[in-house]
C-alpha positions in Angstrom: -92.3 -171.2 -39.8 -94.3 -171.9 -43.0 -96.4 -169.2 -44.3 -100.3 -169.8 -44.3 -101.6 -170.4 -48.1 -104.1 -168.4 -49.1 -105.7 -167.4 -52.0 -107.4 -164.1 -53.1 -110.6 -163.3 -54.4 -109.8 -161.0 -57.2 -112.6 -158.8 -58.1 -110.0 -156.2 -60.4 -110.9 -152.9 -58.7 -109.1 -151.0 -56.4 -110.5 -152.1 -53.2 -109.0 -155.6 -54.3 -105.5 -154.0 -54.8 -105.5 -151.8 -51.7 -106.5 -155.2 -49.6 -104.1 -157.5 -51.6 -101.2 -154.9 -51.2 -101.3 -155.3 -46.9 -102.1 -158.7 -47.2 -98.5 -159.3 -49.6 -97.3 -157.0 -46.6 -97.8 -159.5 -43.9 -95.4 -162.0 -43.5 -98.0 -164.6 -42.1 -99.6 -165.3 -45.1 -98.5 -166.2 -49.0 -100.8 -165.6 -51.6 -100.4 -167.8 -54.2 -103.3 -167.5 -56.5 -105.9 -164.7 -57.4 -110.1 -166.2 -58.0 -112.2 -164.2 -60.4 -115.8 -164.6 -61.5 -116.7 -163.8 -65.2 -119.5 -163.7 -67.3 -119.0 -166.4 -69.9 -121.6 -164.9 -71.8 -119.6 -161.8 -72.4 -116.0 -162.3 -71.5 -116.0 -159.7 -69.0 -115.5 -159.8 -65.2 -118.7 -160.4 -63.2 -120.4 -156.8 -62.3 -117.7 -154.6 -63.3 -118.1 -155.7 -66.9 -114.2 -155.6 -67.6 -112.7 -157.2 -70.9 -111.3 -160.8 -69.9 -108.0 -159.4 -71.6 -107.6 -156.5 -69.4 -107.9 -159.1 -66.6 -105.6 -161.4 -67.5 -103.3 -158.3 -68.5 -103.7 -156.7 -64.9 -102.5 -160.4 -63.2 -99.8 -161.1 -65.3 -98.7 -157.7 -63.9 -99.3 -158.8 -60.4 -97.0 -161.8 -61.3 -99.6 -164.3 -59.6 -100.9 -167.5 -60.8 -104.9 -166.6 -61.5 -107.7 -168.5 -62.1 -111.1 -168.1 -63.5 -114.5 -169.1 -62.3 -116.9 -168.9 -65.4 -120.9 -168.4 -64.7 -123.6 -167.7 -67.5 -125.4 -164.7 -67.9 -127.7 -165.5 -65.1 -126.6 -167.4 -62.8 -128.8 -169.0 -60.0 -127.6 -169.0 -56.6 -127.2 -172.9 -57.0 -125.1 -173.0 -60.3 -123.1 -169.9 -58.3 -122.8 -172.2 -54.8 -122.0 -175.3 -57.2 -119.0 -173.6 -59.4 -117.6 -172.1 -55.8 -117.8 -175.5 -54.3 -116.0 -177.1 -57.4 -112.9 -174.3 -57.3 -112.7 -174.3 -53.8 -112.3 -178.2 -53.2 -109.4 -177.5 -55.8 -107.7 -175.5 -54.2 -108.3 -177.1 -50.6 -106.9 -179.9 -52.3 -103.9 -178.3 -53.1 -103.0 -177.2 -49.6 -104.8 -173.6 -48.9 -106.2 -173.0 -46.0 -107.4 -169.3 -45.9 -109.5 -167.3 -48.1 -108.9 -163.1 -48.8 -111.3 -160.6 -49.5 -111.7 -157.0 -50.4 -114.4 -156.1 -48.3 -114.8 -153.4 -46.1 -118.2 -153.3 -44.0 -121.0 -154.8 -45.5 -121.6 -157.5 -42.3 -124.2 -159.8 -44.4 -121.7 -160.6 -47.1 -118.6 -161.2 -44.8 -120.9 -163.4 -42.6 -122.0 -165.4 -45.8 -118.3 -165.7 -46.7 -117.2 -166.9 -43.7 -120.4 -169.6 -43.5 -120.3 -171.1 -46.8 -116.0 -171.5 -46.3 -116.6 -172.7 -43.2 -118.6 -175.6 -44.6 -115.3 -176.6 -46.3 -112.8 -176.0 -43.4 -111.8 -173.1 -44.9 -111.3 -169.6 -43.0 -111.6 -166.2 -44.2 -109.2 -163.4 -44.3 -110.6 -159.3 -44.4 -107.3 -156.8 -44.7 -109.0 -153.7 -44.8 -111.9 -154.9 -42.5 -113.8 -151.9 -40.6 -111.6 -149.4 -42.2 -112.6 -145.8 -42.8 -113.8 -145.7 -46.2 -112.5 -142.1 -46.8 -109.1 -142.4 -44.8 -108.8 -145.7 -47.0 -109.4 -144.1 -50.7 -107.0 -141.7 -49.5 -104.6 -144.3 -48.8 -104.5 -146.0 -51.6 -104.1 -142.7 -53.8 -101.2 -141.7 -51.3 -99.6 -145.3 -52.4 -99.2 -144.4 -56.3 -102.7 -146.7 -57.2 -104.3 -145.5 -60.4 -108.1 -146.8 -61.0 -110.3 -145.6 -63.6 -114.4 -145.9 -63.3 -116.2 -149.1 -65.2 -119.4 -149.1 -64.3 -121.8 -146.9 -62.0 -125.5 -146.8 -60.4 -127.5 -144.4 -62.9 -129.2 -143.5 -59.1 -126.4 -141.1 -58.4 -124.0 -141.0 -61.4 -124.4 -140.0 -65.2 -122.7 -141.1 -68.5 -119.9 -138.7 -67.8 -119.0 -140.1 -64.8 -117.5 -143.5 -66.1 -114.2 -143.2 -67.4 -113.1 -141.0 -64.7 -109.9 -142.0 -62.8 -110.1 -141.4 -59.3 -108.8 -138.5 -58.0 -108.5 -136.1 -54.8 -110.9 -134.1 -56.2 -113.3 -136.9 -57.4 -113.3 -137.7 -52.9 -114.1 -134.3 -52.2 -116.7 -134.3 -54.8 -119.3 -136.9 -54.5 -123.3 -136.9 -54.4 -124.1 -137.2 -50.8 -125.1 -140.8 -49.2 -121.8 -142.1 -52.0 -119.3 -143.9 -50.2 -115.7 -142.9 -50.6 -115.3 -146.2 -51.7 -118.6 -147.4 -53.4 -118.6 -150.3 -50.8 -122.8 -150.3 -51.3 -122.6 -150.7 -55.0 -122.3 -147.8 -56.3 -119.7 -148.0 -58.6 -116.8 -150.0 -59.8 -113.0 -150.0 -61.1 -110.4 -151.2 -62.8 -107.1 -150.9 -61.0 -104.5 -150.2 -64.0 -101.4 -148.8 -61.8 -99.8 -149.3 -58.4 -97.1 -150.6 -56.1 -98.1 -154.2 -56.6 -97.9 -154.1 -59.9 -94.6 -154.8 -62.3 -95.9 -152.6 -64.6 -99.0 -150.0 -65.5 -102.0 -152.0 -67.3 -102.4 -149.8 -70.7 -105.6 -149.4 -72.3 -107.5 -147.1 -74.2 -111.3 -146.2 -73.6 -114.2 -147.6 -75.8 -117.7 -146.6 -75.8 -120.3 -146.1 -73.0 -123.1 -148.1 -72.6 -126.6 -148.1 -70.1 -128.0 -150.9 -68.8 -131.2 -151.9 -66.9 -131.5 -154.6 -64.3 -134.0 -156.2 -62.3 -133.4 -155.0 -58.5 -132.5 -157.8 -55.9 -135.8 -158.5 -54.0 -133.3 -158.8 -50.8 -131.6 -155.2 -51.7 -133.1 -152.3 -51.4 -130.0 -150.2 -50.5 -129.1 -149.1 -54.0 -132.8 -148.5 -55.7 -136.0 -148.9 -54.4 -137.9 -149.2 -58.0 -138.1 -152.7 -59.6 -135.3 -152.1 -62.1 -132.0 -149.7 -62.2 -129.6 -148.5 -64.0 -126.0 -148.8 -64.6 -123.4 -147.0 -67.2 -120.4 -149.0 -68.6 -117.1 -147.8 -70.0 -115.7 -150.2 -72.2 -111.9 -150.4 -71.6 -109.7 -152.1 -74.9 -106.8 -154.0 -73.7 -103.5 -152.1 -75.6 -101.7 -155.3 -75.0 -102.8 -157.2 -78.4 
């Protein structure tokens, strides 16, 4: 029985490696190409603000084919729609079928997934759908993962908190209203380390940088002035 294609939607942080490790794990489906959005502008992967390097280092380590989809600076939701619409009739061409994500709970997004897929006969796949955010950060420490914190929300988290790598400890000790996972934004990774991996990612850490950013008029979950905050830790690929 053929396995169905599918390709993954590689954002680079751990919730991506926790859901592409079960999805490797089940024998319906082959994975046979990881999808990332990055900011032209800068080189770096879209929202976590990872070095396009460190990217391409991390896949190569995954031993699966990856390609990129490049937006500008600021992308409108049209040139965003237009550059999914050109990637995915690519790859529909090319005989997948199914679509992965790394999403946990947030039921506006998955339903926007599943609609604009749909549109192209495309279906969507969710591995770690509805899981217990706590019992799944657990999980993936419990399976030898090692992620290290790009970028936070300044709403909850200070300068000192990027470049941390995830930890027991770091679980037990988050702000209240954090999710174990930050599944509501609240901060990102870079997954260096881990059982689907050949190899660890190595790096070294660069400087830390705060940013300001107009808040979403549709989001109000993560700050409810007109601009917020976010710290970056730059991460320098040791692979050069």
């Amino acid at each position: 029985m053929s396995k169905i294609k599918t390709y993954f939607n590689w954002s680079s942080g751990k919730d991506s490696a926790l859901a592409l490790y079960h999805l490797l794990k089940d024998e319906r489906y082959s994975v046979d190409e990881l999808i990332t959005t990055v900011n032209s502008h800068y080189n770096r992967v879209s929202m976590h603000g990872l070095r396009k390097e460190l990217l391409q280092a991390q896949t190569n380590a995954l031993n699966i084919k990856s390609s990129l989809i490049e937006l500008p600076e600021m992308p409108s939701m049209e040139i965003y729609e237009q550059k999914m619409i050109e990637i995915v009739t690519r790859l529909k061409d090319n005989g997948f079928t199914h679509s992965a994500f790394g999403d946990i709970f947030l039921e506006d997004l998955k339903t926007y997934r599943e609609n604009q897929l749909a549109e192209v006969d495309l279906k969507a796949v969710f591995p770690i759908w509805k899981r217990d955010t706590k019992e799944l950060i657990h999980e993936f420490l419990d399976l030898g993962f090692k992620t290290i914190i790009v970028c936070a929300n300044s709403k909850y988290f200070d300068e000192d908190f990027v470049g941390t790598v995830i930890d027991k400890h770091f679980i037990d000790n988050l702000p209240e209203g954090v999710d174990p996972c930050g599944e509501n934004g609240e901060f990102h990774t870079f997954c260096f380390d881990g059982p689907i991996f050949k190899k660890p990612i190595p790096f070294t850490i660069g400087e830390k940088i705060y940013r300001k950013y107009n808040t979403p008029k549709t989001d109000d979950s993560i700050c409810k002035s007109d601009k917020y905050g976010v710290w970056y830790c730059d991460l320098i690929s040791q692979n050069a």
